[in-house]
C-alpha positions in Angstrom: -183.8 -50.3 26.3 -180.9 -48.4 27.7 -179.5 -49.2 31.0 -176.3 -47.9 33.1 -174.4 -50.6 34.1 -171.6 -49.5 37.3 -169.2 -51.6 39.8 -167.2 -50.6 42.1 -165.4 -51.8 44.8 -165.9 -50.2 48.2 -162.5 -51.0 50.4 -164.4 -51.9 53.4 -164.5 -49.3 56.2 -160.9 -48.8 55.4 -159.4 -45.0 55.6 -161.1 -41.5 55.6 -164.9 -42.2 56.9 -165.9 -39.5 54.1 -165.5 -41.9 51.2 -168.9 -43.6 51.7 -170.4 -40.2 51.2 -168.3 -39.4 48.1 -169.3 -43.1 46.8 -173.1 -41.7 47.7 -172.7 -38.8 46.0 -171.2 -40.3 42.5 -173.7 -43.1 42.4 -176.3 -40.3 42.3 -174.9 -38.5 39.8 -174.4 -41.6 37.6 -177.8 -43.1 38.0 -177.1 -46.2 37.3 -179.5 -49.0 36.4 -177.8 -51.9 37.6 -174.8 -51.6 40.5 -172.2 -54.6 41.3 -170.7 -53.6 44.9 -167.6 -55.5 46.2 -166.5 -55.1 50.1 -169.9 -54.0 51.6 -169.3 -54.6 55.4 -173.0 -55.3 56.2 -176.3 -54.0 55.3 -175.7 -50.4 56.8 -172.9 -49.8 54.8 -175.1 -50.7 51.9 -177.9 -48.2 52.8 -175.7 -45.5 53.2 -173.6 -46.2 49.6 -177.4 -45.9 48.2 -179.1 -43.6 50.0 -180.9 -41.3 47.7 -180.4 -43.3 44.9 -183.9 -45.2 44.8 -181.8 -48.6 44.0 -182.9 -52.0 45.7 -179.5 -53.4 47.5 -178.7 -56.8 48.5 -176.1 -57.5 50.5 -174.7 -61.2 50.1 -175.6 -61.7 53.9 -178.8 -61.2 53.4 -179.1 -64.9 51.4 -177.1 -66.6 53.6 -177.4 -69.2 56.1 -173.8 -68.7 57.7 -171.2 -66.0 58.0 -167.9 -66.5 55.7 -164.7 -66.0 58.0 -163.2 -62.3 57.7 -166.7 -61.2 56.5 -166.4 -58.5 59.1 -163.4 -57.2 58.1 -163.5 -57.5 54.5 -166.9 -57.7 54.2 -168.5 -59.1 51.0 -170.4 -58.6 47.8 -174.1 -56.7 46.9 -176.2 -56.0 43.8 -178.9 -53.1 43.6 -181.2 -52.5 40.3 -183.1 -49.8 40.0 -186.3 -52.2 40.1 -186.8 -55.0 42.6 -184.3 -58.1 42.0 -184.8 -61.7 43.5 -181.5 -63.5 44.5 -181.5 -66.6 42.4 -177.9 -67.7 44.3 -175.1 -66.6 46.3 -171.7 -68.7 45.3 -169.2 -69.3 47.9 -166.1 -69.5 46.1 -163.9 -70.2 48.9 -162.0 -72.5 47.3 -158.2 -74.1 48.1 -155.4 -71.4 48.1 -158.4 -68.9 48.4 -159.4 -69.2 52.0 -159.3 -66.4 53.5 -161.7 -64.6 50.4 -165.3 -64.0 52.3 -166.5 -62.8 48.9 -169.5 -64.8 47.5 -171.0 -64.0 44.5 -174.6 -62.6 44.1 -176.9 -63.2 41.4 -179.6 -61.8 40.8 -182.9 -61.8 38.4 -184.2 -57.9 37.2 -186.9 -57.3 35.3 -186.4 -55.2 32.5 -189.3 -53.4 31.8 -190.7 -54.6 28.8 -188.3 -56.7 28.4 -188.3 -59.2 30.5 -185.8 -60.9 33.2 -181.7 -60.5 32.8 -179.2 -62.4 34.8 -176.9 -60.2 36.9 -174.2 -61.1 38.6 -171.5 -59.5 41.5 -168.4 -60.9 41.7 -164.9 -60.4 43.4 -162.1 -63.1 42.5 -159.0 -64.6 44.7 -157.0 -61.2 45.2 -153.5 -62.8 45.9 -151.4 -61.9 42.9 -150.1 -65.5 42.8 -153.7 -66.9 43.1 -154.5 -67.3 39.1 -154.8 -70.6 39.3 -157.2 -70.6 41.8 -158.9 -67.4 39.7 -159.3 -69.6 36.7 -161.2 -72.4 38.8 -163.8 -69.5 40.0 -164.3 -68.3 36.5 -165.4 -71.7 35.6 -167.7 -71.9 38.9 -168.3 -68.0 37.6 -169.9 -69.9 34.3 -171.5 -72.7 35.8 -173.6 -70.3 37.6 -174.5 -68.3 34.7 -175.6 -71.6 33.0 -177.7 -72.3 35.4 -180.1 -69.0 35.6 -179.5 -67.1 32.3 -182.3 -66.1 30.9 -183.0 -65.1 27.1 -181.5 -61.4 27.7 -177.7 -61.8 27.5 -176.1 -62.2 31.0 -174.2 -59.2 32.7 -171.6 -60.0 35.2 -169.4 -56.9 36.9 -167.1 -57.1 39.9 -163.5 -56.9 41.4 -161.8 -59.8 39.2 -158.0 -59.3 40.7 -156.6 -60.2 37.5 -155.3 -58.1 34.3 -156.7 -58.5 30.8 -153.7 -60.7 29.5 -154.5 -63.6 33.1 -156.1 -66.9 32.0 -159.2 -66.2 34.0 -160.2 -63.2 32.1 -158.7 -64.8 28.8 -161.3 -67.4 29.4 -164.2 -65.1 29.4 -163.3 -63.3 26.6 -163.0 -66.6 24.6 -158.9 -66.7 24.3 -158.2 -69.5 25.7 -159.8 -72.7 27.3 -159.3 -73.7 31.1 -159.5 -78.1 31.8 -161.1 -78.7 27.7 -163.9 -75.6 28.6 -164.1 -72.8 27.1 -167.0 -69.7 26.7 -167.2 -66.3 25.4 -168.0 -62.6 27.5 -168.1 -59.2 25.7 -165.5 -56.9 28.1 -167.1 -53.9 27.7 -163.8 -51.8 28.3 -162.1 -53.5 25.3 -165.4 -52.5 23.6 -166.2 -49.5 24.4 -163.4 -48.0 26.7 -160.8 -45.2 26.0 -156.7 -45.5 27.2 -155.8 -48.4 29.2 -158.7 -48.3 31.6 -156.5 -48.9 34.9 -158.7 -49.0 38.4 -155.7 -50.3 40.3 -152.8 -47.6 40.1 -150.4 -45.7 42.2 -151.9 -42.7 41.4 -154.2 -43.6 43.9 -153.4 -42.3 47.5 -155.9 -44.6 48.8 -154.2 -47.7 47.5 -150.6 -46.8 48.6 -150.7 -49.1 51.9 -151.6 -52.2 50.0 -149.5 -51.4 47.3 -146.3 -50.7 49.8 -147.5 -54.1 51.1 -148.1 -56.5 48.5 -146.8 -55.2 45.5 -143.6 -53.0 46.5 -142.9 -52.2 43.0 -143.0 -48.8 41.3 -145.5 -47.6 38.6 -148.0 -50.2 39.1 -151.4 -49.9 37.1 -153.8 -52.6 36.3 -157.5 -52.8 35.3 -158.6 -55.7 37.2 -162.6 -54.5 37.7 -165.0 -55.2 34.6 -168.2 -55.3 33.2 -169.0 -58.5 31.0 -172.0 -59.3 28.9 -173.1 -62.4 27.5 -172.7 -63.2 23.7 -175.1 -64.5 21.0 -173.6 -67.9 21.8 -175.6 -68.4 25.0 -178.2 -65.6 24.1 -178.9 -65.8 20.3 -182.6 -64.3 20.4 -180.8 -60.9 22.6 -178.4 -58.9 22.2 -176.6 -56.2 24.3 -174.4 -54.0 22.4 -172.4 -51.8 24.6 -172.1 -48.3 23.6 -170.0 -46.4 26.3 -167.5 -47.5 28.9 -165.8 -45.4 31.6 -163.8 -44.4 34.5 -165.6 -43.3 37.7 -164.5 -42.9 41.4 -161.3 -42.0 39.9 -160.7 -38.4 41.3 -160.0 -37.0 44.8 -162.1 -34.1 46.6 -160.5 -32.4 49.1 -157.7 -34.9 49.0 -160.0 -38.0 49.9 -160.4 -40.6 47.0 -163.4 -42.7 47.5 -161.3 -45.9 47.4 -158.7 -47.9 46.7 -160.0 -48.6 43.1 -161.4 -46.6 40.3 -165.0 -48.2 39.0 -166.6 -48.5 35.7 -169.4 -47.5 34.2 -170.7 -48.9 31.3 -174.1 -48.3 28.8 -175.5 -50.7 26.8 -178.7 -51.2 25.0 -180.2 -54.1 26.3 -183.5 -56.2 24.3 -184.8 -59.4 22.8 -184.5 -59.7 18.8 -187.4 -57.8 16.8 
């Protein structure tokens, strides 16, 4: 079966108050299947982003027995499917050098219509750009997890990773390189499927100037750092999920608003179990 696959991530309650409504609006012109959401302030937020749109949200509070510090500021992640999901877990990944991240990741269970169940997962990694080596460590926590709810239709995994295609953590998915003797294998569906260079972090971005002046202070900077993985016939090999499209969205201003501080993806693959 087909299914749109999109992330994006939100920026909060950050800037112009019309963004959520231009988020809104693209997410029901994509239709997407499957949505990974990163910086949802609360559930509110999250009904508004999908009003209209007939998806099921989750917002990572909703699993959760306690609050994550900076949660209300920076809020955290959520998953909705165009069919009712169950939360299998929400990872804290909180680790050293990352503690001020109130991200966890949500994972979620979908069933496919006559297909069956398929893993998705919502993530955001350690956004400090000296915080790779704490990145790596949460791509191998990122794994665990898959390992422990995949299901026969390959995984899919989308969110905010903070990190370039050429950083260990996302070397490590794609199967370049191992991290402490361990190593696995993700289809990136940009390197698949995508056109140009892909970037959802750039200066071209009026939204992102601040953090950029902030943190970055360097000119010309463009990075892809959101993605959209899917598992391999490695862990899956009675599935497949062969990705046929890959794209840019949320990547244009109307009337001089941009709907955040990064670009999404969307992504279309054909999903099913071996004939």
């Amino acid at each position: 079966m087909q299914l749109r696959i999109v992330t994006i991530n939100v920026q909060n309650n950050e800037g112009d108050p019309r963004r959520l409504g231009l988020i809104n609006r693209e997410l029901r012109r994509l239709a997407p299947d499957l949505v990974a959401l990163q910086e949802v302030v609360d559930n509110e937020q999250l009904d508004a982003l999908l009003h209209g749109t007939e998806l099921h949200g989750t917002h990572q509070a909703e699993a959760m027995a306690y609050t994550p510090p900076f949660a209300d500021r920076y809020g955290g992640n959520a998953v909705a499917s165009r069919w009712p999901h169950q939360v299998v877990e929400v990872l804290d990944l909180r680790l050293a050098g990352a503690g001020d991240v109130p991200w966890c990741t949500v994972a979620v269970k979908v069933p496919l219509p006559g297909e069956g169940d398929v893993l998705f997962v919502s993530t955001t990694a350690a956004w400090r750009l000296d915080a790779e080596a704490v990145r790596e460590q949460q791509a191998l926590a990122l794994s665990d997890l898959d390992a422990r709810h995949r299901t026969d239709l390959p995984t899919i995994i989308a969110g905010d990773f903070n990190a370039g295609p050429d950083a260990a953590s996302i070397r490590y998915l794609t199967g370049r390189q191992s991290i402490s003797g361990r190593s696995g294998h993700y289809h990136d569906a940009w390197e698949v499927a995508g056109d140009g260079p892909g970037h959802t972090w750039s200066v071209d971005n009026a939204a992102a100037a601040a953090l950029f002046d902030q943190i970055v202070r360097q000119p010309g900077h463009r990075r892809r750092l959101d993605y959209v993985f899917t598992g391999s016939w490695h862990a899956h090999p009675r599935a497949r999920c062969e990705i046929r499209a890959a794209g840019l969205a949320f990547d244009q201003p109307t009337d001089g608003v941009w709907p955040s501080d990064h670009y999404g993806v969307v992504v279309d693959v054909e999903i099913g179990k071996d004939k």
